[in-house]
Residue frames as a rotation matrix with the C-alpha (Angstrom) as fourth column:
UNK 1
-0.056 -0.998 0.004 238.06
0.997 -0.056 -0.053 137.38
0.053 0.001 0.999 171.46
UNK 2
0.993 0.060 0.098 238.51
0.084 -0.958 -0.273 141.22
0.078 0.279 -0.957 172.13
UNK 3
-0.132 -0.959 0.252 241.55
0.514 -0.284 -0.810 143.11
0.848 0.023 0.530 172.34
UNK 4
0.114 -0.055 -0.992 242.80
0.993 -0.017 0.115 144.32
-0.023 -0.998 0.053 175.87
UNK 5
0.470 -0.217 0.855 243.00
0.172 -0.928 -0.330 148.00
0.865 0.303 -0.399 176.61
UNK 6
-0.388 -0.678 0.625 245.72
-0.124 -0.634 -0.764 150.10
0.913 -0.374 0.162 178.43
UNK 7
-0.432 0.225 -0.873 245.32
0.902 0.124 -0.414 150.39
0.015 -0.966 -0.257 182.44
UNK 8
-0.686 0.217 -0.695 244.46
0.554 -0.465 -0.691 153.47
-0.473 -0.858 0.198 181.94
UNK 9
-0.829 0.477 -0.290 241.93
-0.244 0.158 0.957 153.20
0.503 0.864 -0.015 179.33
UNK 10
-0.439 0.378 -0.815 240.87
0.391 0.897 0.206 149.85
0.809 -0.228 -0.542 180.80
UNK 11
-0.637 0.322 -0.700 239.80
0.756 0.087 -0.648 151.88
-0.148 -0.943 -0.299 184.58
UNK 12
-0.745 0.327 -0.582 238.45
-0.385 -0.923 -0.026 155.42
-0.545 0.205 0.813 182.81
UNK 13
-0.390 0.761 -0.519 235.97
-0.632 0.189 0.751 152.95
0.670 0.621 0.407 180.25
UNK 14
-0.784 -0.433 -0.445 235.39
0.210 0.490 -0.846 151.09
0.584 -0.757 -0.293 183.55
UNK 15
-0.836 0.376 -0.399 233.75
0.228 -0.424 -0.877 153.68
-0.499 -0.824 0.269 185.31
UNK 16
-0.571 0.615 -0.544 231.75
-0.796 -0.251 0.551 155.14
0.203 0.747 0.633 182.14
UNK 17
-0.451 0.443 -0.775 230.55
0.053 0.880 0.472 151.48
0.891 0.172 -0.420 182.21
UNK 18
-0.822 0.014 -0.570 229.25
0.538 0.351 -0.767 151.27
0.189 -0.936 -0.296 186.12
UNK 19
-0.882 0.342 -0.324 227.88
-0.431 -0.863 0.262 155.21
-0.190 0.371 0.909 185.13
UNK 20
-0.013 0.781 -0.624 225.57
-0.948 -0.209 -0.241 154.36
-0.319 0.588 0.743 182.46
UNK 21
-0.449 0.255 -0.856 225.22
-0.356 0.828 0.433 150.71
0.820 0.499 -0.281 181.73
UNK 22
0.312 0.947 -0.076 222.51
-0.647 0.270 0.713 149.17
0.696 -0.173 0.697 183.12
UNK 23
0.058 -0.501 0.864 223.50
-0.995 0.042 0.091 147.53
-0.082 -0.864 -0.496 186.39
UNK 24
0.178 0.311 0.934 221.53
-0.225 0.936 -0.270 144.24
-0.958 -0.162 0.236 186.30
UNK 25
0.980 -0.157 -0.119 223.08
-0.089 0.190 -0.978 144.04
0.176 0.969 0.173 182.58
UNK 26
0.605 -0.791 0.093 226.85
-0.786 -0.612 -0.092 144.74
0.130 -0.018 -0.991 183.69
UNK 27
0.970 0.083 0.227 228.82
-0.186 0.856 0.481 141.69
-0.155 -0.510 0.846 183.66
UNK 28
0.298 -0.946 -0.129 231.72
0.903 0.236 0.359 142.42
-0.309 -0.224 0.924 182.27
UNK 29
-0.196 -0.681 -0.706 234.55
0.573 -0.663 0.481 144.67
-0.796 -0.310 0.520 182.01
UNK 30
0.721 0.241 -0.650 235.07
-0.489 -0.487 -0.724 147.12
-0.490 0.840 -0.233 179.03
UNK 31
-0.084 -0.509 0.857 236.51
0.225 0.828 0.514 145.56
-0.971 0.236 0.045 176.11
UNK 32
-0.164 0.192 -0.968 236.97
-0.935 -0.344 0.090 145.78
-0.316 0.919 0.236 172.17
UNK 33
0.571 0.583 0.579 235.33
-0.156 0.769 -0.620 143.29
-0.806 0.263 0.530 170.71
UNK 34
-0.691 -0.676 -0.254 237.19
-0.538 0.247 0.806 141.38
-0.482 0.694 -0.534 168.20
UNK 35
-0.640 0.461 -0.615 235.11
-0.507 0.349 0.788 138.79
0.578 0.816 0.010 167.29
UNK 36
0.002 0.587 0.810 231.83
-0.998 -0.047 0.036 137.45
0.060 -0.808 0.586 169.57
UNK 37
0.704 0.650 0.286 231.91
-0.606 0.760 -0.234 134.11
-0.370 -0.009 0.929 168.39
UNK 38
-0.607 -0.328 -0.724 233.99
-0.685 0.677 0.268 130.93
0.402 0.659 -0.636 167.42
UNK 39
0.797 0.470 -0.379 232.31
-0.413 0.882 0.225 127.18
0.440 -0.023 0.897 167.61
UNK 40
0.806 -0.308 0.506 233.50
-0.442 0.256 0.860 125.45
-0.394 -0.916 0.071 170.71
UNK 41
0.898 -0.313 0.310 235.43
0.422 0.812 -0.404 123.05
-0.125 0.493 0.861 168.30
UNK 42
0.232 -0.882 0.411 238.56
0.530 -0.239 -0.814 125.79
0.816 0.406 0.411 167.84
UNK 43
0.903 -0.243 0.355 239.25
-0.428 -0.598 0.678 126.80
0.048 -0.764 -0.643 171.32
UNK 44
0.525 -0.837 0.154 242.31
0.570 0.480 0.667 124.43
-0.632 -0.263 0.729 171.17
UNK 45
-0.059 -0.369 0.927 243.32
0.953 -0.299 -0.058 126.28
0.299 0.880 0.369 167.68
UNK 46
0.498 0.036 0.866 242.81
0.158 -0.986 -0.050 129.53
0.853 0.162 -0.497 168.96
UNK 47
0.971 -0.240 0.007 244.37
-0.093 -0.347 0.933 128.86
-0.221 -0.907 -0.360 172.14
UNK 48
0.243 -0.765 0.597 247.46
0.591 0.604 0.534 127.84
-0.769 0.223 0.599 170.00
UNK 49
0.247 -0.112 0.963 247.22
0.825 -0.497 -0.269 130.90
0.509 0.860 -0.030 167.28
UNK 50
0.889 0.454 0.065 246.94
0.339 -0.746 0.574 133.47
0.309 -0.488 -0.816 169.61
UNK 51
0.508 -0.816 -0.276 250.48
0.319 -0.119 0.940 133.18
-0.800 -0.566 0.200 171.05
UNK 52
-0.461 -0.714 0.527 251.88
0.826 -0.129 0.548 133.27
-0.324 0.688 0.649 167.15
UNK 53
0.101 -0.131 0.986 250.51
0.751 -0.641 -0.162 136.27
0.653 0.757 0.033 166.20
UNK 54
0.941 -0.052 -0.336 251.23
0.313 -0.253 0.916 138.08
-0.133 -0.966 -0.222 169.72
UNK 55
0.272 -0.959 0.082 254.71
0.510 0.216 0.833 136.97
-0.816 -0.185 0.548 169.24
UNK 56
-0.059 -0.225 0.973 254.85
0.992 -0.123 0.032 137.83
0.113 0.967 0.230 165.57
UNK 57
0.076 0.109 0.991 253.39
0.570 -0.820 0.047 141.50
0.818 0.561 -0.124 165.90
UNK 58
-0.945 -0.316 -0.088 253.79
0.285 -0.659 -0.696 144.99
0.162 -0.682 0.713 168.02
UNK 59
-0.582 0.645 -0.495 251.02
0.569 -0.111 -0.814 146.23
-0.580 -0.756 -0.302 170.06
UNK 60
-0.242 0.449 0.860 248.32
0.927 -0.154 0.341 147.90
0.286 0.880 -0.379 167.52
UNK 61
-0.900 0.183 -0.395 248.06
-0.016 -0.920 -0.391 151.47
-0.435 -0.346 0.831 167.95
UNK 62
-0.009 0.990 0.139 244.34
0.998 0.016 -0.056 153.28
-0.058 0.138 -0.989 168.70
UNK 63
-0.962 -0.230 0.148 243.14
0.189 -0.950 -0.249 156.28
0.197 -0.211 0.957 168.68
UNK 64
-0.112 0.934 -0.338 239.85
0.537 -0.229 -0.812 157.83
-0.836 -0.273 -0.476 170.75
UNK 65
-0.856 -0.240 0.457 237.93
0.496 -0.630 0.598 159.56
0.144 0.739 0.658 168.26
UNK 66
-0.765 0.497 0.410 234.16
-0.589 -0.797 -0.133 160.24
0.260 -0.343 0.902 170.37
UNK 67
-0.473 0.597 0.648 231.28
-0.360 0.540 -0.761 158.63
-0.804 -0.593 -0.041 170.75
UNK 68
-0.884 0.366 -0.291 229.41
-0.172 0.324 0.930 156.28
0.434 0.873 -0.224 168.60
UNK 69
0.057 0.992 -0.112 225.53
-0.941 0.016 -0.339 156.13
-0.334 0.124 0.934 168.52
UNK 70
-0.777 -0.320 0.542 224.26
-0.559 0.746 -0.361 152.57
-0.289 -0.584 -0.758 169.18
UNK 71
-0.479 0.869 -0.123 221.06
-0.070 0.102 0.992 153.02
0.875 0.484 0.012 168.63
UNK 72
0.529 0.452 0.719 220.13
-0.384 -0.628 0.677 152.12
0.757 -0.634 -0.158 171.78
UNK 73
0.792 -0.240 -0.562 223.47
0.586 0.040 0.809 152.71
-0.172 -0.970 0.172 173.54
UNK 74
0.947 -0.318 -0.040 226.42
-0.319 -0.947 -0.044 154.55
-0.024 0.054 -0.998 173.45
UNK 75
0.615 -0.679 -0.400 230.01
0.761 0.381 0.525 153.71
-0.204 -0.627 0.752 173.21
UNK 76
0.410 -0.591 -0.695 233.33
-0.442 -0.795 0.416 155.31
-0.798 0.136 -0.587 172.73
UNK 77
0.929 0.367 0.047 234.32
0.014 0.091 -0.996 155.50
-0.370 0.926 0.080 169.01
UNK 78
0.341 -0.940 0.016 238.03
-0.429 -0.140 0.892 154.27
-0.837 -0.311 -0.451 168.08
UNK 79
0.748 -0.205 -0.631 240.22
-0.628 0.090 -0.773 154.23
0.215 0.975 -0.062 165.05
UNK 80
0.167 -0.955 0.245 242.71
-0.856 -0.017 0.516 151.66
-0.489 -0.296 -0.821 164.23
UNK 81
0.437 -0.209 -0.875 243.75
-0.829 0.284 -0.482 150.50
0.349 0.936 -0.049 161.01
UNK 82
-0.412 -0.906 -0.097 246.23
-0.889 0.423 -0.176 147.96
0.201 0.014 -0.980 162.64
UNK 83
-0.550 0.565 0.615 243.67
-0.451 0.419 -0.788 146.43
-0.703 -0.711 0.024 164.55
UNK 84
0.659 0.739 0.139 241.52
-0.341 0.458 -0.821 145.55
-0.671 0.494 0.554 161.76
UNK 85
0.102 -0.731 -0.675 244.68
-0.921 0.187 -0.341 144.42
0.376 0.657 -0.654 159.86
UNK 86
-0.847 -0.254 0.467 245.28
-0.522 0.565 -0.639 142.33
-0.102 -0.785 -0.611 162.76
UNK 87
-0.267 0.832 0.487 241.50
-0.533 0.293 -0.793 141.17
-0.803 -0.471 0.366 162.80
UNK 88
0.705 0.404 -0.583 241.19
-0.701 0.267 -0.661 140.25
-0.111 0.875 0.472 158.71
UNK 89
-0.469 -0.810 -0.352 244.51
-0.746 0.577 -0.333 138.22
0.473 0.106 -0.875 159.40
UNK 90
-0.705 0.124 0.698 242.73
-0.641 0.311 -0.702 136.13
-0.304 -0.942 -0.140 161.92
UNK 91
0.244 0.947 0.209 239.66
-0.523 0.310 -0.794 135.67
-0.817 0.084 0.570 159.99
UNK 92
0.295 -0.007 -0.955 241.29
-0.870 0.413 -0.271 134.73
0.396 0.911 0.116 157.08
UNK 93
-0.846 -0.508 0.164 242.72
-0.529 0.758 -0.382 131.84
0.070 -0.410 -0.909 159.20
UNK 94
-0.729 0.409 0.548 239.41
-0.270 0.564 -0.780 131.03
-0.628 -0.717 -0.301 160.39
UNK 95
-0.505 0.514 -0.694 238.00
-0.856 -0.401 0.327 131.36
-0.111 0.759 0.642 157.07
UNK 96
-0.354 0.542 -0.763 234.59
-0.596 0.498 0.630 129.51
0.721 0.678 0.147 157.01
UNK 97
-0.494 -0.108 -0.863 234.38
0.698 0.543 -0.467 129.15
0.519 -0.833 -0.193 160.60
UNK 98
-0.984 -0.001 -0.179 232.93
0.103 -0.820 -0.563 132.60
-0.147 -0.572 0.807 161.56
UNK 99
-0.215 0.975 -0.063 229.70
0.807 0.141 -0.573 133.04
-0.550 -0.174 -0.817 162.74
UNK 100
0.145 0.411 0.900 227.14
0.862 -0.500 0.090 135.49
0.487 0.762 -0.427 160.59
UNK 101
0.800 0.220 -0.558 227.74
0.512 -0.735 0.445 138.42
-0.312 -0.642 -0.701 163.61
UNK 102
0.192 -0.797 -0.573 231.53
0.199 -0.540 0.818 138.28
-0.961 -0.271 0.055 162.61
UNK 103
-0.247 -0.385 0.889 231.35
0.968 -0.056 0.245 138.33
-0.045 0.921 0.387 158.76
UNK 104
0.883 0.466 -0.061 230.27
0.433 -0.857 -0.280 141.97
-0.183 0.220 -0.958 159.14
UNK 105
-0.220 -0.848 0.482 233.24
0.226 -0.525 -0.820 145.31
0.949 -0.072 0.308 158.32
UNK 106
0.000 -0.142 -0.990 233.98
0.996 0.091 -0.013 145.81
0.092 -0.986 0.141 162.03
UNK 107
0.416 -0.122 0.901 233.81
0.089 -0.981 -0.174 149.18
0.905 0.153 -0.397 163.95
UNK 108
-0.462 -0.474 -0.750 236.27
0.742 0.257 -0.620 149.23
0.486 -0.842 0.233 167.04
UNK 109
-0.040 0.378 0.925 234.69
-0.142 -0.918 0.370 150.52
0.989 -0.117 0.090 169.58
UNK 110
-0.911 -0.408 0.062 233.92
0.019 -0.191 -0.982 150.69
0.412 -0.893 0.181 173.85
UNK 111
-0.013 0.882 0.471 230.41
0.230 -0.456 0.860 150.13
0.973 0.119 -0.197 174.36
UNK 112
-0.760 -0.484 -0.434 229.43
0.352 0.256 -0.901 151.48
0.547 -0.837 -0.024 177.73
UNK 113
-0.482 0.839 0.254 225.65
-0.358 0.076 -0.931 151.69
-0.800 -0.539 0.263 177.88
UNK 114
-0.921 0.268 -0.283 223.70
-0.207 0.280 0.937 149.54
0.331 0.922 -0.202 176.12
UNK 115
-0.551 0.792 -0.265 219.99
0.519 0.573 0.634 148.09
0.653 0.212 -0.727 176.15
UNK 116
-0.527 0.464 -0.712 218.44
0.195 -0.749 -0.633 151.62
-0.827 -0.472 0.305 176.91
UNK 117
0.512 0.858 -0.031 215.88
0.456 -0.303 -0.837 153.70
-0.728 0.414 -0.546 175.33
UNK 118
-0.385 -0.786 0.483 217.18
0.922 -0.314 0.225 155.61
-0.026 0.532 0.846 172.45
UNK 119
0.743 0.447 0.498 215.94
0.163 -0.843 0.513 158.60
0.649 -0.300 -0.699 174.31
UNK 120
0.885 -0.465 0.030 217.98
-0.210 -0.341 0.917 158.08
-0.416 -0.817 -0.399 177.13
UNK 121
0.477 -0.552 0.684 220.96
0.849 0.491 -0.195 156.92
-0.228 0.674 0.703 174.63
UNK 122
0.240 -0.181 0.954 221.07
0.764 -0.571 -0.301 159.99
0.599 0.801 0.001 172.84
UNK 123
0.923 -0.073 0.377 220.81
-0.313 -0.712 0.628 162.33
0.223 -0.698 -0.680 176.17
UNK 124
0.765 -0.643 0.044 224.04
0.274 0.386 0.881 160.45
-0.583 -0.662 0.471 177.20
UNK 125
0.188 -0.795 0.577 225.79
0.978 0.094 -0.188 160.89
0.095 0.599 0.795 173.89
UNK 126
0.664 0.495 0.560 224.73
0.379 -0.869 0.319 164.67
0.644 0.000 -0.765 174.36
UNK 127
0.938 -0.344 0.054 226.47
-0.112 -0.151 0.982 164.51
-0.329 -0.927 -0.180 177.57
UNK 128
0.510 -0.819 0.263 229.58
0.202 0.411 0.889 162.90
-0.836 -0.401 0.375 176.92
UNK 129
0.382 -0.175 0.907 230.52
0.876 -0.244 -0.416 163.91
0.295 0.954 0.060 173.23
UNK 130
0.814 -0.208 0.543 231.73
-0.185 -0.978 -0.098 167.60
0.551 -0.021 -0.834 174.57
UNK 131
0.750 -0.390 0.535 233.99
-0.517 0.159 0.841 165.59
-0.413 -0.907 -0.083 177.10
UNK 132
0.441 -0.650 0.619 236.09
0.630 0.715 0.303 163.01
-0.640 0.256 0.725 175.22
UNK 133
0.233 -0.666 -0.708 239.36
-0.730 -0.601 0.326 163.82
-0.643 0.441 -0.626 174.40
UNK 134
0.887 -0.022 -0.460 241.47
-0.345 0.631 -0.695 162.17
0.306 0.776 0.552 171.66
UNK 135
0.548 -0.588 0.595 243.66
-0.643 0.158 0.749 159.96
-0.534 -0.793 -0.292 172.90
UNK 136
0.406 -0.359 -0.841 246.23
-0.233 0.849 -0.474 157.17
0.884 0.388 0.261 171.26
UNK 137
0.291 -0.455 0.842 247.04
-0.706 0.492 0.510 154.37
-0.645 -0.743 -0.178 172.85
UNK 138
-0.410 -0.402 -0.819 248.26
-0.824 0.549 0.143 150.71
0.392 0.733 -0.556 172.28
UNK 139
0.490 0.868 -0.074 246.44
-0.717 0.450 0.531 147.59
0.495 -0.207 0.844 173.05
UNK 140
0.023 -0.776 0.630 248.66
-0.956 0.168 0.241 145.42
-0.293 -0.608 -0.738 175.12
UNK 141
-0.851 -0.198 0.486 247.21
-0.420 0.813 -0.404 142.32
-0.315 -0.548 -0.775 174.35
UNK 142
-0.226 0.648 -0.728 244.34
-0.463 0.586 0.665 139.59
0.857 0.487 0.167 172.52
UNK 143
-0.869 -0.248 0.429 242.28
-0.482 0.628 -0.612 137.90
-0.117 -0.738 -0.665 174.92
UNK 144
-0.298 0.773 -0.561 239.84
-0.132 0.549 0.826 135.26
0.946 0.319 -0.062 174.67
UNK 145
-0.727 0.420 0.544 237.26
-0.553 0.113 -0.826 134.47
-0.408 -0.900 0.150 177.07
UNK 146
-0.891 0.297 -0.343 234.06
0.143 0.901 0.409 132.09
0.430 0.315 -0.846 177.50
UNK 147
-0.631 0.488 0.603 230.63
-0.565 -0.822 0.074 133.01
0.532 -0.294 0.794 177.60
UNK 148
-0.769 0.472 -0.431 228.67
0.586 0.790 -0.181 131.86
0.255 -0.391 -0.884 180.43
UNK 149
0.107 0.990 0.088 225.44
0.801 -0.138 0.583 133.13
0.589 0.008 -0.808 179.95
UNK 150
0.953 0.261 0.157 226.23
0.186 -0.907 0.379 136.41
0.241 -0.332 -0.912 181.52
UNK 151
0.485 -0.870 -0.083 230.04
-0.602 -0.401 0.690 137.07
-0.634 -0.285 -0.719 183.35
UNK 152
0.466 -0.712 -0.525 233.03
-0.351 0.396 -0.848 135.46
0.812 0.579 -0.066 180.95
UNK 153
0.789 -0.607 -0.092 235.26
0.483 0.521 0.703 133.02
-0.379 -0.599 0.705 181.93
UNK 154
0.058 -0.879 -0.473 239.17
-0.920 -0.231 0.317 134.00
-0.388 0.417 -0.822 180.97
UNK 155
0.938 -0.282 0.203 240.61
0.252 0.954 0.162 131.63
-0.240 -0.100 0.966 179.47
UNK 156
0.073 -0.889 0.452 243.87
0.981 0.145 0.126 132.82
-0.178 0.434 0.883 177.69
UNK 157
0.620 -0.395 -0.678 246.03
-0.101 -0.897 0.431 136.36
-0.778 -0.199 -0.596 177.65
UNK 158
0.226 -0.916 0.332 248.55
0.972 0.235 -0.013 136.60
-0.066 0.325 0.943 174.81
UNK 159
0.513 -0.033 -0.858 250.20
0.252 -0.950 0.187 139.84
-0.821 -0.312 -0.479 175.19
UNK 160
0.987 0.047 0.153 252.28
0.160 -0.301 -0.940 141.55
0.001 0.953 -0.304 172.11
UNK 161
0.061 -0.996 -0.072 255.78
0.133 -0.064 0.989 141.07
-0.989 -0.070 0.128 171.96
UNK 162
0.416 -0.325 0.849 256.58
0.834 0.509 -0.214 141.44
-0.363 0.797 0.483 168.41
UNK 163
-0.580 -0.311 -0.753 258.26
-0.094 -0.892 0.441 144.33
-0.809 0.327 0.488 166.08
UNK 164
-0.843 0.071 0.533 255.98
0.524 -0.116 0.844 143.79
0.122 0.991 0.061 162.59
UNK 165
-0.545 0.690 -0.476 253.71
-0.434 -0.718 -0.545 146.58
-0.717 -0.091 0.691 162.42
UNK 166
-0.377 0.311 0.872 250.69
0.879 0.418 0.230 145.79
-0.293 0.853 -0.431 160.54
């Protein structure tokens, strides 16, 4: 599940991505990871939760804040309380269903070079860390997708129509 980002987010972490992620690694778009993982068994339940909390809440405001240090990659480094409101609401639904990757404290973020040296990591962050502005946006949208061993299927958009801020 990630959260969708802005068109013009979504085409500027795009390019970064084409840039400096490994080519023969690149399969998909940029993206905030929500969670990486559910057990095949609750795609029907998540394709059925997703719409109520869409409906229920307003688009989570972000905010760029720079670059985060991978280790070895780089991404772009973004606050937003709502979002992780939005994300601990979820899990608690799924509570006891989440894999060990997602019981961690999230860090929203943009990765957009990964499985490099952390030589050539750090020379990017070097680069690009004088360049990024701060920016707020809002996330339009929760989508879920299906990994097939490298590119994602879609399966399911729910976009944010609500008014309850979290």
């Amino acid at each position: 599940m990630t959260a969708a980002l802005p068109p013009e987010i979504q085409g500027w972490a795009d390019a970064l991505r084409r840039e400096h992620y490994p080519p023969e690694r690149n399969h998909l778009h940029a993206h905030v990871t929500m969670f990486h993982s559910f057990a095949p068994s609750l795609y029907e339940e998540l394709k059925g939760f997703l719409p109520i909390v869409t409906r229920e809440f307003a688009a989570p405001e972000a905010c760029i804040t720079g670059i985060m240090d991978l280790g070895k990659g780089t991404a772009i480094a973004l606050q937003s309380e709502p979002l992780l409101a939005l994300r601990s609401l979820i899990a608690e639904h799924f509570h006891g269903s989440l894999t060990a990757q997602d019981l961690h404290d999230p860090r929203p973020h943009i990765t957009i070079q990964n499985k490099v040296t952390k030589v050539e990591a750090r020379a990017l962050q070097a680069q690009l860390a004088p360049a990024i502005e701060t920016r707020t946006f809002a996330f339009p949208a929760l989508e879920l997708h299906l990994y097939q061993n490298g590119p994602w299927e879609h399966i399911k958009t729910c976009a944010f129509r609500g008014s309850e801020r979290l």
